[in-house]
C-alpha positions as CSV (number, residue, x, y, z in Angstrom):
1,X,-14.6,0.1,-19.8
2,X,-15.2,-2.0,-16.6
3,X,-13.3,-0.9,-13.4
4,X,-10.5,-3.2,-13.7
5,X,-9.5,-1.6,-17.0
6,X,-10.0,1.7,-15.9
7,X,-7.7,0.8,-12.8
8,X,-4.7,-0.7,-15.3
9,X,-5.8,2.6,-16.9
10,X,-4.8,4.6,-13.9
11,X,-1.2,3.4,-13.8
12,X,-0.8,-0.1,-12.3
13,X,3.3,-0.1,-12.1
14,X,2.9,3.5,-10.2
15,X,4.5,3.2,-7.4
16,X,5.9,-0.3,-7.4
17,X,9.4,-1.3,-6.4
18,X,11.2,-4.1,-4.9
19,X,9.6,-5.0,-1.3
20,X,6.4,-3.0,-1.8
21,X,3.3,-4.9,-0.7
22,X,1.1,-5.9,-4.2
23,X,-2.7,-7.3,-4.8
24,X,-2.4,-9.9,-7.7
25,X,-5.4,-9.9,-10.5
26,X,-6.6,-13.4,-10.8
27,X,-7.5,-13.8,-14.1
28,X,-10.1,-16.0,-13.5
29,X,-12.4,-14.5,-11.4
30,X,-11.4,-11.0,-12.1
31,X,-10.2,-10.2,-8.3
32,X,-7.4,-8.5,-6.8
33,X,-5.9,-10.4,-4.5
34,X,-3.3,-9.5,-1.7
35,X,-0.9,-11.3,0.3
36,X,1.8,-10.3,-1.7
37,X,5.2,-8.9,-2.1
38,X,6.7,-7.4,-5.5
39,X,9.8,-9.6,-5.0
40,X,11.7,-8.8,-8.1
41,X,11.5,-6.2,-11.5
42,X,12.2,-8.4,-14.8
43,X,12.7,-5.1,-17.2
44,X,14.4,-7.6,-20.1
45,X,10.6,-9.9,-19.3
46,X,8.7,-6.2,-18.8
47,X,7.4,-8.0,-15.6
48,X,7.9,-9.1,-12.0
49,X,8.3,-11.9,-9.9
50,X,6.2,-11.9,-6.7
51,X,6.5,-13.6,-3.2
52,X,3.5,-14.8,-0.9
53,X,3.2,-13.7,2.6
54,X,2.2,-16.6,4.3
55,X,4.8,-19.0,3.5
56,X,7.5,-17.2,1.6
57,X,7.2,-18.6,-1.4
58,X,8.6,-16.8,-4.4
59,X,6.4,-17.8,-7.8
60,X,8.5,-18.7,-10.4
61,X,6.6,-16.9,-13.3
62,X,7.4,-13.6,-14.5
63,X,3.6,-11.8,-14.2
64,X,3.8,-9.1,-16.4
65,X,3.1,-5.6,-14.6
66,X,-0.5,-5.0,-15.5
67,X,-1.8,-7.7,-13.5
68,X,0.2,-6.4,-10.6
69,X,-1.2,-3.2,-8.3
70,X,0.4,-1.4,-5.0
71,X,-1.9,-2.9,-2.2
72,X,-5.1,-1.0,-1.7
């Protein structure tokens, strides 16, 4: 089991609600990134939508919850 797992493991959605600052795994290097804010819960999509920081921008995907985490 490599650390990411183990932290999905742990409980990713713990502790995540609407406004609550989130680190983003980027599937293709395998990072968590921040800069983030859980913008919106999708429970019919069993996902979220997220916002960026910087510019405000809300993504239009819905990431589903194990590739969100509460910021570290």
């Amino acid at each position: 089991m490599t650390m990411i797992d183990q932290d999905r493991a742990a409980g990713p959605q713990d502790d995540l609600s609407t406004g609550a600052l989130v680190e983003v795994h980027n599937r293709f290097d395998g990072a968590w990134n921040g800069g983030f804010v859980l913008e919106e819960l999708v429970a019919a999509e069993g996902g979220c939508r997220i916002r960026r920081i910087s510019d405000g921008a809300v993504f239009p995907a819905v990431l589903p919850l194990s590739r969100v985490r509460p910021r570290r």
